[in-house]
Biotite code that builds the C-alpha atoms (Angstrom):
import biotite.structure as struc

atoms = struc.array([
    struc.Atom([14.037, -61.843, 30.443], chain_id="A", res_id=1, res_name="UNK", atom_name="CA", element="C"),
    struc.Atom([14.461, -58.956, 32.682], chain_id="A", res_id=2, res_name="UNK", atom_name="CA", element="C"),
    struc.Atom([16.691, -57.154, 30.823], chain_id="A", res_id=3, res_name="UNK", atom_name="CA", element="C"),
    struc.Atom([14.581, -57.521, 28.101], chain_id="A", res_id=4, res_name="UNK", atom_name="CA", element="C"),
    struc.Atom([11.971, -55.902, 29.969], chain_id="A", res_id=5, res_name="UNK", atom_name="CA", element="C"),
    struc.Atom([14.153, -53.464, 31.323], chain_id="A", res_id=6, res_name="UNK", atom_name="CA", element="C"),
    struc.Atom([15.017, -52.267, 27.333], chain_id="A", res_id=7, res_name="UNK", atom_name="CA", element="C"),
    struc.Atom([11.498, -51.850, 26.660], chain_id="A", res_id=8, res_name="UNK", atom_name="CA", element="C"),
    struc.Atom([10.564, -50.257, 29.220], chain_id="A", res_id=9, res_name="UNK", atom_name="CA", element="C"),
    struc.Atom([13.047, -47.565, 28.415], chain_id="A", res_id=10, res_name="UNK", atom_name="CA", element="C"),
    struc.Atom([11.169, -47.074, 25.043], chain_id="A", res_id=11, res_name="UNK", atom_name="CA", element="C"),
    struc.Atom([7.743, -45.869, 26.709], chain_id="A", res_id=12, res_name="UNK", atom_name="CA", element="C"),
    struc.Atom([6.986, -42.874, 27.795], chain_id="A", res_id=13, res_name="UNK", atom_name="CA", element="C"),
    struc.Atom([6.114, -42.118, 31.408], chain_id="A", res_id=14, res_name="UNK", atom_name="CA", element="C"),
    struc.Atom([2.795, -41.549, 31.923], chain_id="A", res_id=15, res_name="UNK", atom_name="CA", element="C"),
    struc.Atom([3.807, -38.554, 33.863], chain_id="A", res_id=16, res_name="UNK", atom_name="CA", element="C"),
    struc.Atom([3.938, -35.114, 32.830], chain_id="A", res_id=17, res_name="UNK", atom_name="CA", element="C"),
    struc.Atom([5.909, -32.469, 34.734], chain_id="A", res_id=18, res_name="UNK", atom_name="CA", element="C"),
    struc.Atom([3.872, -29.450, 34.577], chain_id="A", res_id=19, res_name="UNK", atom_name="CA", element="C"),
    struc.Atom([6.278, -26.873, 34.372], chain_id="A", res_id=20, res_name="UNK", atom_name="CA", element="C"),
    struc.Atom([6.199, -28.971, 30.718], chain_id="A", res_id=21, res_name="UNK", atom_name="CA", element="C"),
    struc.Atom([2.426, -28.147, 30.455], chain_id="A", res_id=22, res_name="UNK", atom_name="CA", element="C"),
    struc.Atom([2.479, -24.257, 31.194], chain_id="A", res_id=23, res_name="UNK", atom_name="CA", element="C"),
    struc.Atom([6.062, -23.993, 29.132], chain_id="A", res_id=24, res_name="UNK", atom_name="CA", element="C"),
    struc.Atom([3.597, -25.704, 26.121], chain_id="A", res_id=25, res_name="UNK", atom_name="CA", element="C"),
    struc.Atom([0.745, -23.514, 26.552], chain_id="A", res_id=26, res_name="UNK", atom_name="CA", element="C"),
    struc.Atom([3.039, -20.268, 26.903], chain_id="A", res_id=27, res_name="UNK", atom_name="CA", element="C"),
    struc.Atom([3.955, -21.208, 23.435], chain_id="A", res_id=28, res_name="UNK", atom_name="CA", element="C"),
    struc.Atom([0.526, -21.589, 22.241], chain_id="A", res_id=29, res_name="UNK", atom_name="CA", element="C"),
    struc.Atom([-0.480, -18.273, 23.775], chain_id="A", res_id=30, res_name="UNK", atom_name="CA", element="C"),
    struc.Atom([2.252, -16.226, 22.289], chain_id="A", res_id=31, res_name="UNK", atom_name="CA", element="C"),
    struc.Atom([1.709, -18.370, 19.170], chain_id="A", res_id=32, res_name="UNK", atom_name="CA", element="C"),
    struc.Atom([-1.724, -17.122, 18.815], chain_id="A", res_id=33, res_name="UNK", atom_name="CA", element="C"),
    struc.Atom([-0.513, -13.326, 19.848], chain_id="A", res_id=34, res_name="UNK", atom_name="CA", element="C"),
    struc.Atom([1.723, -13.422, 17.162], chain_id="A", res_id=35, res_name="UNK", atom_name="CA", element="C"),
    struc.Atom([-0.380, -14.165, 14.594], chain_id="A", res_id=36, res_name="UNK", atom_name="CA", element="C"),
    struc.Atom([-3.397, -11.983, 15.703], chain_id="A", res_id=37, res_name="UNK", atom_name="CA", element="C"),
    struc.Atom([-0.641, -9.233, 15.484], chain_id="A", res_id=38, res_name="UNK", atom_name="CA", element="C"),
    struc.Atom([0.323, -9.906, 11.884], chain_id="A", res_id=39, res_name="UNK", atom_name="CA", element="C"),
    struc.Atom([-3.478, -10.301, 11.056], chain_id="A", res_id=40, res_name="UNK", atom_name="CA", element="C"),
    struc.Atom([-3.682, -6.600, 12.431], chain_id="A", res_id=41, res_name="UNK", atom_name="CA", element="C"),
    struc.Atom([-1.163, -4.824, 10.588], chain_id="A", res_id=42, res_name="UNK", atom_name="CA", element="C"),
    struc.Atom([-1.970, -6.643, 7.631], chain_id="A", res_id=43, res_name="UNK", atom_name="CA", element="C"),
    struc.Atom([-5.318, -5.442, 8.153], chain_id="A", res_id=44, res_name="UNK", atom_name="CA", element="C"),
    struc.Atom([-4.065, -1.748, 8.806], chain_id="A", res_id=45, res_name="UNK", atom_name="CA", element="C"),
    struc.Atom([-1.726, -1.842, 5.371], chain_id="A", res_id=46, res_name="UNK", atom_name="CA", element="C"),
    struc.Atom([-4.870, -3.094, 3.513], chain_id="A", res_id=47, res_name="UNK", atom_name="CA", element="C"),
    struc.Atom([-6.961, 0.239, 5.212], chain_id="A", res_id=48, res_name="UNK", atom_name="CA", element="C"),
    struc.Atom([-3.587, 2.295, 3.806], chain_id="A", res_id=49, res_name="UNK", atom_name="CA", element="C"),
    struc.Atom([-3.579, 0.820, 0.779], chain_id="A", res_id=50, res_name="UNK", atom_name="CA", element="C"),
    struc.Atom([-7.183, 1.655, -0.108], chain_id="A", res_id=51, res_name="UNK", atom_name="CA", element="C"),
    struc.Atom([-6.782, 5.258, 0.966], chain_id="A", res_id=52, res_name="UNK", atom_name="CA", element="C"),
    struc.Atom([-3.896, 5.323, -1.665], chain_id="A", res_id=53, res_name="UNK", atom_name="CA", element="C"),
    struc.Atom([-5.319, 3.680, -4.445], chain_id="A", res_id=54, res_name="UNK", atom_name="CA", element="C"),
    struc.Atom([-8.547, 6.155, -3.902], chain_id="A", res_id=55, res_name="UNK", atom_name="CA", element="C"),
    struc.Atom([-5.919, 9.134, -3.262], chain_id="A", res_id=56, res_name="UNK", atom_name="CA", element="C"),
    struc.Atom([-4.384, 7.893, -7.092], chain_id="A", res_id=57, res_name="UNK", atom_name="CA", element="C"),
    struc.Atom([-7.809, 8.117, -8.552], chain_id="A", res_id=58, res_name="UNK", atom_name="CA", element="C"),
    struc.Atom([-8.040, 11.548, -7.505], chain_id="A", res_id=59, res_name="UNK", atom_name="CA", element="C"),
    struc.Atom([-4.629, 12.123, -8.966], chain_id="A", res_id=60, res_name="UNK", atom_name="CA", element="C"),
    struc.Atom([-5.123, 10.816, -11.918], chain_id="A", res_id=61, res_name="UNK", atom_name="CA", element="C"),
    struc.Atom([-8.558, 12.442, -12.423], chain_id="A", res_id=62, res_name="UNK", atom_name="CA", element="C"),
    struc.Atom([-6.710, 15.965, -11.761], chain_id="A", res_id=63, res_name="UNK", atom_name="CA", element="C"),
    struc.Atom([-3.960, 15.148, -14.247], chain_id="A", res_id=64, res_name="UNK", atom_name="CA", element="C"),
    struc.Atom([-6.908, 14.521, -17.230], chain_id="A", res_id=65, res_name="UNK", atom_name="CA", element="C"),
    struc.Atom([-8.562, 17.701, -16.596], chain_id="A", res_id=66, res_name="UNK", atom_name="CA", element="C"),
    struc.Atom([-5.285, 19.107, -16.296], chain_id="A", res_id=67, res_name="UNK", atom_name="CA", element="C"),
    struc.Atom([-4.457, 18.060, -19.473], chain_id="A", res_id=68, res_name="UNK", atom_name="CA", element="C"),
    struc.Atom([-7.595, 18.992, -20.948], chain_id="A", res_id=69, res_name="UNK", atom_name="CA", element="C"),
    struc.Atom([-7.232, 22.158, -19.852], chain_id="A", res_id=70, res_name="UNK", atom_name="CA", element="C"),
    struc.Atom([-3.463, 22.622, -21.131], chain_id="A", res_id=71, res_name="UNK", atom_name="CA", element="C"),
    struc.Atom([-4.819, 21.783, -24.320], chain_id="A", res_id=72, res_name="UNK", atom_name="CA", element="C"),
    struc.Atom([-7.441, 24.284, -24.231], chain_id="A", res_id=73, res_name="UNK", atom_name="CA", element="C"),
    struc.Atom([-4.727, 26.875, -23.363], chain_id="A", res_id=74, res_name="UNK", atom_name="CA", element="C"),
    struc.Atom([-2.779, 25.735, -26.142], chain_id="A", res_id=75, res_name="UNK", atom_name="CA", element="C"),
    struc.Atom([-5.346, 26.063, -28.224], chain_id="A", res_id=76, res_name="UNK", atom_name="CA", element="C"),
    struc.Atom([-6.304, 29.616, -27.651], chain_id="A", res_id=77, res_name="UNK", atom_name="CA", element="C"),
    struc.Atom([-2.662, 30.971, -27.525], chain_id="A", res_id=78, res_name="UNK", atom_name="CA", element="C"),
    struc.Atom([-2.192, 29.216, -31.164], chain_id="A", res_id=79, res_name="UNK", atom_name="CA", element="C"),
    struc.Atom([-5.269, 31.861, -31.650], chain_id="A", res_id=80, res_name="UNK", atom_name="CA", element="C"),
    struc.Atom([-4.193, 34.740, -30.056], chain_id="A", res_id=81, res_name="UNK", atom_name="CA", element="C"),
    struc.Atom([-0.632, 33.735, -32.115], chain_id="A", res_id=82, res_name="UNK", atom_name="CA", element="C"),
    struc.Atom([-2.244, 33.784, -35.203], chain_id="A", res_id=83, res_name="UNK", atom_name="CA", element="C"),
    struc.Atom([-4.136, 37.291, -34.355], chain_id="A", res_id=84, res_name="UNK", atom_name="CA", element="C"),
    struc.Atom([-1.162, 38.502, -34.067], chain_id="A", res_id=85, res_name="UNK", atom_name="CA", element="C"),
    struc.Atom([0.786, 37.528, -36.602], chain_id="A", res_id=86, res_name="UNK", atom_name="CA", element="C"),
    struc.Atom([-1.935, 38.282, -39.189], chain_id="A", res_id=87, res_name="UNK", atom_name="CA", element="C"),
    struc.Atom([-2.108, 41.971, -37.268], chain_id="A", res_id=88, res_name="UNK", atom_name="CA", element="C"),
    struc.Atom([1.622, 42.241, -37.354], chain_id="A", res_id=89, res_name="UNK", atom_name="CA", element="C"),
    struc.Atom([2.054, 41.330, -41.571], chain_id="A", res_id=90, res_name="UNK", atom_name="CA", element="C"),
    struc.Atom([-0.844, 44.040, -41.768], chain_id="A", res_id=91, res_name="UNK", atom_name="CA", element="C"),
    struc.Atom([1.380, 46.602, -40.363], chain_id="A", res_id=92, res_name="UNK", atom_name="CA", element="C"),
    struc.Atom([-1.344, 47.314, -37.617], chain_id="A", res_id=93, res_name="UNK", atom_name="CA", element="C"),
    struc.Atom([0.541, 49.016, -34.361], chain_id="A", res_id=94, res_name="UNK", atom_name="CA", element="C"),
    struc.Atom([-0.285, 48.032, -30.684], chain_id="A", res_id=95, res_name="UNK", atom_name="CA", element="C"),
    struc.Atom([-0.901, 50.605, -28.614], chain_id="A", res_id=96, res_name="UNK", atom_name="CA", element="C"),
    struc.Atom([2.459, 50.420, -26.170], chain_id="A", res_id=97, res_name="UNK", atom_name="CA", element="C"),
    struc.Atom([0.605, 51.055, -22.752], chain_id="A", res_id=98, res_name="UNK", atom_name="CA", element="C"),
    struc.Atom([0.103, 54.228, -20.254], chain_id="A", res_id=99, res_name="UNK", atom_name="CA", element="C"),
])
C-alpha cells in the first residue's frame, strides 16, 4: 500500500512553483507580445509604402496617357508638315536655304 502511494504521488504535481519559473514564463510573454507589436509595425509601415506607390503609379500612368496623346498629336502634325512637303517638293517649289 505504500508503495502504491508512493507511485502516485510521483504523478502529481507539486503544488509549488519556483519563481525563477514564474518570471522565466512571463519574460516569454513579454517578449512574445514585443515581437508581435513589432511585426504589426512594420507591417503597418509597408502598408503606408505601399499606398504611396500605388498613388506614385497612378501618377505614372496618368503621365504615360497624356504622353501618348501627345506623341500622337506630334505624329499627326509631322504626317502634315510631310505631306506639305512632299506636295511642295513634286511642284518643283524651292526652299529658301537659310542666311
Amino acid at each position: 500500500m505504500e508503495r502504491e502511494r508512493e507511485r502516485e504521488d510521483s504523478w502529481m504535481m507539486d503544488k509549488r512553483i519556483p519563481i525563477s519559473l514564474l518570471i522565466a514564463i512571463v519574460m516569454q510573454t513579454g517578449s512574445a507580445f514585443w515581437w508581435a507589436s513589432s511585426i504589426a509595425a512594420r507591417i503597418d509601415t509597408q502598408d503606408k509604402r505601399l499606398a504611396v506607390a500605388e498613388e506614385q503609379l497612378k501618377e505614372t500612368n496618368k503621365i504615360m496617357t497624356d504622353l501618348r496623346v501627345t506623341l500622337a498629336v506630334v505624329n499627326t502634325q509631322l504626317a502634315a508638315t510631310q505631306r506639305v512637303l512632299d506636295r511642295r517638293s513634286s511642284d518643283g517649289t524651292t526652299f529658301p536655304t537659310g542666311p
